[in-house]
MARSEMI-342534 format. One record per residue (C-alpha): residue in one letter; x, y, z. Coordinates in steps of 0.25 Angstrom, whole numbers, plus 5000, padded with zeros to 4 digits. Layout:
<atoms>
aXYZ;...
</atoms>
This chain:
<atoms>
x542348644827;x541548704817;x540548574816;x540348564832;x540048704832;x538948694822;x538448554829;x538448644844;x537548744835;x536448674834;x535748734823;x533948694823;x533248704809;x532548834818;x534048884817;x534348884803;x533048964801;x533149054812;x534849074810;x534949074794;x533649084789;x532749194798;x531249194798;x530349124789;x528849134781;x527849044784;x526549024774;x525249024782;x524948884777;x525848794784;x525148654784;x525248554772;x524048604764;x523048484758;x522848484744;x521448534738;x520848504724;x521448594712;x520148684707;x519948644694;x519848774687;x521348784693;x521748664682;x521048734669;x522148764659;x522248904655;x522048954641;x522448884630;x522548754637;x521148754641;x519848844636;x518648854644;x517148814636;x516848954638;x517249054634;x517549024620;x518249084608;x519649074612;x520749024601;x521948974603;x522948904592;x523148764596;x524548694598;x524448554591;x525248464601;x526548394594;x526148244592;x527548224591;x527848264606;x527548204620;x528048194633;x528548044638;x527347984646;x528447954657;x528848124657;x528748194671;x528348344672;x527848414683;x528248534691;x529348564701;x529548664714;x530748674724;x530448664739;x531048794743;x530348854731;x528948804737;x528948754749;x529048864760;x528848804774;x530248834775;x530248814790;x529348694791;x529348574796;x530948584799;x531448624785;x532748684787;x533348804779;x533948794765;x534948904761;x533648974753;x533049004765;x534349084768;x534349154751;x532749194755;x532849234769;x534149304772;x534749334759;x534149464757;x533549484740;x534449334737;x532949304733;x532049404725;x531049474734;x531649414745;x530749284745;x530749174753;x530349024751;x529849014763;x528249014759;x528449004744;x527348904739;x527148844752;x527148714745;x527648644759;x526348644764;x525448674750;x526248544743;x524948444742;x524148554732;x525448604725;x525348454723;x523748454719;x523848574709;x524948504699;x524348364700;x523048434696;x523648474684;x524348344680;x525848384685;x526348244688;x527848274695;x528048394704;x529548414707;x529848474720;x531048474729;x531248424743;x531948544754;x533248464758;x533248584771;x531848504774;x532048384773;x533548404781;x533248554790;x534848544790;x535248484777;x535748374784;x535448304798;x534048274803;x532848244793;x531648334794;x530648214794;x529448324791;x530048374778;x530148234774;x528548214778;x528348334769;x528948284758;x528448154760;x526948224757;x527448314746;x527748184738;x526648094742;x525848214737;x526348204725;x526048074724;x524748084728;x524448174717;x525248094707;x526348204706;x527548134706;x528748204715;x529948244709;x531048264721;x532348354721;x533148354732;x533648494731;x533248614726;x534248724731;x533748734746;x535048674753;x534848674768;x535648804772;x536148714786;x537048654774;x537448774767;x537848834782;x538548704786;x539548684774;x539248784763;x538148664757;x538348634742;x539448724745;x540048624754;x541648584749;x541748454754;x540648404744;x540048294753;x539348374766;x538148434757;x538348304746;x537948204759;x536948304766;x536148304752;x536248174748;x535848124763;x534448224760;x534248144747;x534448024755;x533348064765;x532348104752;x532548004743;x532347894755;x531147964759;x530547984743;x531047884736;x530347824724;x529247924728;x529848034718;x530147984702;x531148094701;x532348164711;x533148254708;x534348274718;x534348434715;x533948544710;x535048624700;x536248634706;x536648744695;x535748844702;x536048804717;x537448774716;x537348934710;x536648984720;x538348994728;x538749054733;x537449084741;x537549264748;x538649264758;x538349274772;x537049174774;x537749044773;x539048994777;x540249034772;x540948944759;x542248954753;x542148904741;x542249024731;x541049064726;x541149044711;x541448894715;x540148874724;x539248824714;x540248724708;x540448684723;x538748664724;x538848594712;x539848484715;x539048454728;x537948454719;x538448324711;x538948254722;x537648254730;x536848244719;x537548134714;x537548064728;x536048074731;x535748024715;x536647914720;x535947894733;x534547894726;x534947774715;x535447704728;x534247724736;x533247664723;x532747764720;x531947774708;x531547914703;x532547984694;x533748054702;x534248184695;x534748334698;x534148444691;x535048544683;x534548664679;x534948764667;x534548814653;x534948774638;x536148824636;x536448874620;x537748944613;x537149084609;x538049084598;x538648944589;x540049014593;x540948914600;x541149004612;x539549004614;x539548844613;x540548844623;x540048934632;x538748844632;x539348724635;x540148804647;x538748834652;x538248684651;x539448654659;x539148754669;x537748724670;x536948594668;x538248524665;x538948554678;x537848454684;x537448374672;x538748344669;x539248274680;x537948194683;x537748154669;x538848154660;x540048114670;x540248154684;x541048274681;x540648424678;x540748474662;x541948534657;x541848674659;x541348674671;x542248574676;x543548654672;x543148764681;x542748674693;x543848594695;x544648694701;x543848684713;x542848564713;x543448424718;x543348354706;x542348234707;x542848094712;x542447994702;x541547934711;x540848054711;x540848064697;x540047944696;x539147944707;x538648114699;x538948054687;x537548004681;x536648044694;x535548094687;x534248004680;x533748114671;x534448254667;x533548354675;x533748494670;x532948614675;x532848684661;x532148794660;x532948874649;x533948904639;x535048994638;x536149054627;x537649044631;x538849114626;x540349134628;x540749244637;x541149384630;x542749354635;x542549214630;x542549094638;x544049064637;x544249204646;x543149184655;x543749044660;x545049104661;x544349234670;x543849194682;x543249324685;x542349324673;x541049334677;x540649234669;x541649134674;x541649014676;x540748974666;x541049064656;x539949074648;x538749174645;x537249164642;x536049234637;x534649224636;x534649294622;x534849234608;x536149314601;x536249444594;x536349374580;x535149294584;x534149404589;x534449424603;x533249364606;x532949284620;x533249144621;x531549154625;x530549214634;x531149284647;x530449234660;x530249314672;x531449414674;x531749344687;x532149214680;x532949274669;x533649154667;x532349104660;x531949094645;x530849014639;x531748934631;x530948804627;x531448814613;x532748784619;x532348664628;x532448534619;x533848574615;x534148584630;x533648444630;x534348384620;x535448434628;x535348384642;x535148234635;x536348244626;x537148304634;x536948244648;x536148114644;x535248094654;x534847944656;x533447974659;x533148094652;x533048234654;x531948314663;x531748464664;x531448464680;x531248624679;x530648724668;x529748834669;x529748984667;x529549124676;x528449194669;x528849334667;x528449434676;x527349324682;x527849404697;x527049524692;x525849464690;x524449484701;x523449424691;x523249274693;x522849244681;x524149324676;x524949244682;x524349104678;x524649134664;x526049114661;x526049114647;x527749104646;x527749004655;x526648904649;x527448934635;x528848904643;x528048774647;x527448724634;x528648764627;x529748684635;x528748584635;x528748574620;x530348574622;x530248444630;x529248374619;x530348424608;x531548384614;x530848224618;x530448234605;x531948244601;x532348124610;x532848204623;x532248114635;x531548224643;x530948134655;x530248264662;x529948414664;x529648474678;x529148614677;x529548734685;x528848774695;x527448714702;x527148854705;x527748994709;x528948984719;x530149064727;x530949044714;x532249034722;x532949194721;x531949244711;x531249224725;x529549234717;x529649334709;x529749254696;x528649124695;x528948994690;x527748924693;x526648854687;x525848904697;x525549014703;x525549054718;x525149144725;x526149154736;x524949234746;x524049134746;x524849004739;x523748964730;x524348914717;x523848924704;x524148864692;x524748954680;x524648924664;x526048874663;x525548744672;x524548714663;x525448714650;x526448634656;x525448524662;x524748534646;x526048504638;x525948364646;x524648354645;x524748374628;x526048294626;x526248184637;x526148054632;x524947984639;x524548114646;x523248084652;x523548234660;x522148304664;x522148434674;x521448384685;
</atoms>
């Protein structure tokens, strides 16, 4: 009854907006924009990376380069963005909506200021110079992430033909520039017709939401191919599986209890991850096929056994509870294990090897680090209490060294709207060393996000204000230096991608705090290159072997 019902419906893409969705922003350019020469006095480096003849006088100590240090000829780098983050054109050309357009447009303050993306950078239409302005400056990868609601309006079904054509010129642009694509499939915007038709990654049966993904990843790859070096299937599943439960009464009704949601997103996870990884290798594809996890070093704040153990219930419950099964043995890690299988099916040993080793390199948004410790009560009561707040994980974490070590932070706060972030490079090749010898990666190690809010960048009015970063550049060149240690030390980093092109809807921080590299000015949409840009493009430019890189 309930699936004629919904067939005598006969819901149009101009439904799904109209019923779920409401009324949406358009930008005053809404034409594919050709691409115009880059000024050159937009590419001078600021001060000190570059002086002008006159006027003179200025000092400034020099840092000797470390001989000893280099970057692989064969290392990609480049910059990353997220289509829901950029794109805007939410309506055009057939693209159907994703559960985000529901979180900006109906859930009133989910997002800060109540922002949409349904403008953001416009890059839908302004791709080709987006494209222009980091080739000009040598970036040789730009990572972006194809909108599955585009390419299927309905998750599922019919193929919009004009979203493929779009991204058909995004990446031929690319090439034409000698930008080389990196793909991910997903990046948080599920089609909301699947979220309303069987709960999406919520969906219990683990196979409706498994075969609608790997069936877009069918259509993509087909179309791409060997166009794109690297794919990565999706995009941290820690942080979108936590997004459940998603605010009641905007999306059909589950009954899986909410604490068990995200474990429920993260089995589906696997299996669709694992099949469309299968599905590429099948198809010939040549290009890396990976997921990105996400998270932060994890340290003891203490050498007390009840820290160590809290931290390795934190690795279990974070970069394990993907890297684990993919690279270790099909199976979740121990802690998190013993709390899931009272409700997860446990995985068929087919599955297990079909998850088990689909990845090519261990892909890792890091941005951070983080100290762990045992809960006041202890762990052992936590477990036991399931109406401990910090239950099921059981452990606790700071961003401050302890007492008897000063109480100092871990480093540099960024912007108060990600408080989550810490200059931490310091901490970086120890976070290395650690994905390799724990995870063993067969082609190495990438960081495919990294970069840093500037504090209070919001409140700025002055241009050239906020096109000098100076934490930033710092995060930058530091973690950079982090990188060259730790492959100094043997750990095989193959690349770092950093985030972000430029100033975006930065998902429920909505724009108040700015991740990019460039500036925008959201009125106008001009973009302008910040400091940080510079520094990061210089470190490849000092340290890459055979770099012949010139700003152009």
């Amino acid at each position: 009854m309930g699936q004629s019902r919904r067939q005598r419906i006969g819901l149009s893409v101009e439904d799904l907006w109209d019923l779920f969705v409401g009324p949406v922003s358009n930008a005053t350019v809404n034409t594919t924009v050709a691409a115009t020469p880059v000024p050159a006095s937009s590419l001078i480096p600021p001060p000190p990376l570059y002086y002008s003849p006159f006027p003179t006088g200025q000092q400034n100590p020099a840092a000797m380069k470390n001989q000893s240090w280099s970057f692989p000829s064969n290392f990609f780098w480049g910059v990353a963005s997220a289509a829901y983050q950029v794109e805007g054109a939410v309506k055009a050309e057939g693209r159907g909506p994703s559960v985000w357009d529901v979180f900006t447009h109906r859930v009133t303050d989910f997002i800060v200021g109540n922002a949409t993306g349904d403008i953001a950078d416009n890059q839908y239409y302004l791709y080709k110079q987006d494209i222009a302005r980091i080739a000009a400056l040598g970036v040789p990868y730009y990572s972006f992430s194809i909108s599955w609601s585009r390419v299927f309006p309905f998750g599922r079904g019919e193929v919009n033909e004009q979203a493929l054509l779009h991204y058909d010129d995004l990446i031929n642009t690319c090439l034409e520039y000698n930008v080389q694509p990196i793909v991910t499939l997903y990046h948080w915007d599920l089609p909301l017709y699947l979220q309303n038709l069987y709960g999406g990654w919520l969906d219990e049966s683990y196979t409706d939401i498994v075969n609608d993904y790997v069936e877009y990843a069918r259509v993509v790859f087909s179309r791409y191919g060997n166009k794109v070096q690297h794919w990565f299937t999706f995009n941290e599943p820690i942080v979108f599986c936590g997004e459940y439960p998603y605010p009641e009464n905007y999306f059909k009704a589950t009954s899986v209890p909410v604490k068990q949601q995200p474990y429920v997103c993260g089995h589906n996870f696997l299996l669709a991850h694992g099949q469309a990884y299968r599905l590429a290798k099948s198809m010939g594809i040549n290009g890396t096929v990976s997921f990105k996890n996400n998270g932060a070093y994890r340290i003891p704040l203490t050498n007390s056994s009840a820290d160590a153990l809290a931290t390795q219930r934190a690795w279990d419950f974070n970069e394990g509870w993907f890297a684990n099964p993919v690279f270790i043995n099909g199976d979740y890690p121990q802690y998190l294990k013993e709390y899931v299988s009272d409700f997860l099916p446990e995985f068929t040993a087919e599955q297990k090897a079909m998850i088990n080793g689909s990845a090519d390199i261990f892909a890792e948004d890091a941005y951070t680090a983080q100290f762990y410790f045992a809960p006041s009560n202890t762990i052992e009561a936590c477990v036991a209490n399931t109406s401990d707040p910090l239950y099921p994980g059981c452990f606790n974490t700071t961003y401050t060294y302890s007492d008897q070590d000063g109480g100092w932070n871990i480093g540099p706060a960024a912007d108060p709207a990600a408080p989550w972030l810490h200059k931490t490079s310091d901490w970086l090749p120890a976070f290395l060393h650690y994905i390799q010898d724990t995870w063993k990666p067969r082609e190495g190690v990438a960081i495919t996000e990294f970069g840093f809010g500037e504090p209070f960048e919001e409140l700025k009015t002055i241009r050239a204000d906020i096109l000098s970063d100076p934490i930033r550049s710092s995060y930058y060149h530091d973690y950079l230096e982090g990188v060259l240690i730790a492959l100094s030390e043997g750990v095989n980093v193959v690349g770092t991608i950093a985030w972000s092109i430029f100033d975006n809807l930065e998902w429920a921080e909505g724009y108040s705090v700015k991740f990019g590299m460039q500036y925008v000015n959201f009125t106008t949409q001009e973009r302008f290159y910040k400091a940080s840009f510079f520094e990061y493009v210089n470190m490849f430019k000092t340290y890459q072997q055979g770099s012949n890189l010139t700003i152009a």
